[in-house]
C-alpha positions as CSV (number, residue, x, y, z in Angstrom):
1,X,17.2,-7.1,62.6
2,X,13.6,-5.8,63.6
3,X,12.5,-2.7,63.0
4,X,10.1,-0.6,64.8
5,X,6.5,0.4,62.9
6,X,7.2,3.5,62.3
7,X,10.4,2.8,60.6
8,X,8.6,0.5,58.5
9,X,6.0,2.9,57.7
10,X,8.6,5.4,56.7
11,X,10.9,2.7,54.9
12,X,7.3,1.8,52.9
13,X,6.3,5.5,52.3
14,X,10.3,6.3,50.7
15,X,9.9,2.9,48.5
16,X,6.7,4.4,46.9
17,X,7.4,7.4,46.6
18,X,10.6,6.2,44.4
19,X,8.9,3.9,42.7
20,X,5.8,6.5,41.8
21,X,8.8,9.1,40.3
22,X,10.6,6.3,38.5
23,X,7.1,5.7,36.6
24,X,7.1,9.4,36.4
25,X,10.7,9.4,35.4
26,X,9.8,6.9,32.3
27,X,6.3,8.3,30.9
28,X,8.8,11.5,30.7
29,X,11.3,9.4,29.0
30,X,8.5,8.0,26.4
31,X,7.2,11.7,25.7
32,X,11.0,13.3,24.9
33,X,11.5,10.2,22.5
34,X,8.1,10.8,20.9
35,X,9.1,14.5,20.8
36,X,12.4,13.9,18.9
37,X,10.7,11.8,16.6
38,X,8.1,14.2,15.7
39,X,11.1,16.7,15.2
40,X,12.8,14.3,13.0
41,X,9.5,13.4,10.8
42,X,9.5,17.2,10.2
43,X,12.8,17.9,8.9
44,X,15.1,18.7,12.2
45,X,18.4,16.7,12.8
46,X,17.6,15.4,16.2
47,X,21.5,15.1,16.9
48,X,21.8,19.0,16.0
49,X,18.8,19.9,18.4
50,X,20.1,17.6,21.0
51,X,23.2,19.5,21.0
52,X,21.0,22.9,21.1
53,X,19.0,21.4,24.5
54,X,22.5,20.8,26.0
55,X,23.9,24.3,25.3
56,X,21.1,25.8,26.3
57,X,21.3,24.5,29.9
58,X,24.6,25.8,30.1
59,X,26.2,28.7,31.4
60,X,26.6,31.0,29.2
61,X,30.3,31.9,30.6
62,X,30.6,27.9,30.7
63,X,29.5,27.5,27.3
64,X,31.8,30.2,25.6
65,X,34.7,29.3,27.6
66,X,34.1,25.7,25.9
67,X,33.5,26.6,22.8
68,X,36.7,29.0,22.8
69,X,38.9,26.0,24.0
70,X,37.1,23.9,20.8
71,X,38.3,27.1,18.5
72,X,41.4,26.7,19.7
73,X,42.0,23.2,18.6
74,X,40.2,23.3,15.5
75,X,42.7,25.9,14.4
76,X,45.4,24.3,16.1
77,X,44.8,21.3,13.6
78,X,44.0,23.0,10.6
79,X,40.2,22.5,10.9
80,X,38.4,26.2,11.9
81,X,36.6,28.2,9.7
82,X,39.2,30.3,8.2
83,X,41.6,27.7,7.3
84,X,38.8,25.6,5.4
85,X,37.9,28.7,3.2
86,X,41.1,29.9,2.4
87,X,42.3,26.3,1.1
């Protein structure tokens, strides 16, 4: 199968700009790491901040709809809050 020159051109001009956003993609990937570590040598609890990040970029409606269902099952088993204080 031949393609035309233009195709190619466009086929070459996709492949590179991938390629340039996958570099982009892992330089990104170095600084977050390098980030986390920082926040770690300081004191924070990188899983606890993780968490934080991934709440964050949730809905609010989303997120307390979630944690709700998460109350509910904590409580269900004997683990919430309330149950732990009053034992």
């Amino acid at each position: 199968m031949q393609l035309q020159t233009s195709t190619k051109d466009q086929l070459r001009a996709f492949v590179s700009r991938i390629e340039r956003l996958e570099e982009e993609k892992a330089a990104l990937a170095a600084d977050l790491k390098e980030v986390y570590a920082e926040a770690k040598g300081t004191g924070f609890d990188v899983k606890a901040l993780r968490k934080v990040i991934s709440l964050r970029k949730q809905d609010d409606n989303k997120r307390r709809e979630e944690e709700m269902v998460l109350a509910t099952y904590l409580h269900a088993l004997g683990m919430d809050a309330e149950e732990s204080e009053a034992a």
